[in-house]
N, C-alpha and C positions, 0 to 999 in steps of 0.2 A: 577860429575859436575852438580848435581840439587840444589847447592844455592848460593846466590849471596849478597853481600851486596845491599841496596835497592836503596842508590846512583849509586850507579854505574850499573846497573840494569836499572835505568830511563834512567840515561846518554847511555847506551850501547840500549836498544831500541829506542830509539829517541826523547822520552820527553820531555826531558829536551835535550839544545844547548849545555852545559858543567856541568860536573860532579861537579865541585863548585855550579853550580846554582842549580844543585838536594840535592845537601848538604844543602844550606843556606834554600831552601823549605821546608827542614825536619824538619830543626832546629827549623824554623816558626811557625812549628805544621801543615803543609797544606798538608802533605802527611799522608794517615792512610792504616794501614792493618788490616782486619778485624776489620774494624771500631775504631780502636786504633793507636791515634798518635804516631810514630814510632822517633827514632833516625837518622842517618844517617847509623848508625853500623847494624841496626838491618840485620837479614838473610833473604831473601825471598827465598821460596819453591815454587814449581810447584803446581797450581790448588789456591793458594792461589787470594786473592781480593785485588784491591789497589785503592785504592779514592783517591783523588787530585782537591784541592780548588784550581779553576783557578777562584777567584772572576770575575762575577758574579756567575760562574757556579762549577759543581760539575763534573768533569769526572772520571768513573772507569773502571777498565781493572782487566782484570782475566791474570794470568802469565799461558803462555802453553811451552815456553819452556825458556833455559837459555842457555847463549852465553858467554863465561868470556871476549870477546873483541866485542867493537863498532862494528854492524855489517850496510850493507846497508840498505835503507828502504826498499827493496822489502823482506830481512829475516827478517827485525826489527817486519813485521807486522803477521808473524808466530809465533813468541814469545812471542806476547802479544796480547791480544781478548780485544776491546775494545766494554762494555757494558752500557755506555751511552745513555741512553732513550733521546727519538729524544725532549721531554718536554724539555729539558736541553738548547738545540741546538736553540730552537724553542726562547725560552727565549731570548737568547744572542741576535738572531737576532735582536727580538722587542728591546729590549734597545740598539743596536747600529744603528737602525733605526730613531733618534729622530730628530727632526726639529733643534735644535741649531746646528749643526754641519754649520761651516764656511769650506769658499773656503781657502788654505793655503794662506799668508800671505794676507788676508783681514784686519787685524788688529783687534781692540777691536768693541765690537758693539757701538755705536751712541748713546747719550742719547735716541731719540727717536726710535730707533732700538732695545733697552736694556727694552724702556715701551711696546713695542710690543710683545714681547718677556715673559714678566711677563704676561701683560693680556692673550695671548696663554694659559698660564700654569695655570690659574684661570681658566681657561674651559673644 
């Protein structure tokens, strides 16, 4: 039991909500092992590297062990070492940080809400 298909793999540590969704992320080209964009079929081994484009950021994890069934999150995070440099994290925040974010159902900005809004971003 040291390999796994990589969908089901994502899916089975917690990465991914459903193993169609680690499917369709493969298929995308947003998952890589050893720097190489993988299938969905491809094997994953122990000790190997997995990169995952979660635009805007880049998250990777080292595989340390393997589970053939969904396990809970307190085993899911024995199985996988996540090596994401805090730069990454650091990032996400500044850009979900930005001043345009509205209150939900505010509606659209104002014309003169929408020029303020542009001169902001000239500066």
């Amino acid at each position: 039991m040291d390999e796994i298909r990589i969908d089901k793999y994502l899916w089975t540590v917690r990465i991914y909500k459903t193993r169609s969704l680690a499917t369709e992320e493969c298929k995308k080209g947003r998952v890589l092992i050893n720097n190489s964009e993988v299938k969905p079929s491809r094997i994953v081994k122990i000790n190997e590297r997995i990169d995952i484009k979660f635009p805007p950021i880049v998250r990777s994890f080292i595989v340390t062990g393997i589970s053939q069934n969904r396990v809970s999150a307190a085993i899911a995070k024995t199985l996988v070492e996540e090596i994401t440099p805090q730069s990454e994290f650091d990032r996400l925040k500044m850009l979900n940080n930005t001043f345009e974010k509205r209150d939900p159902g505010a509606g659209r900005p104002t014309k003169k809400e929408r020029r303020l809004i542009e001169k902001f971003r000239e500066l």
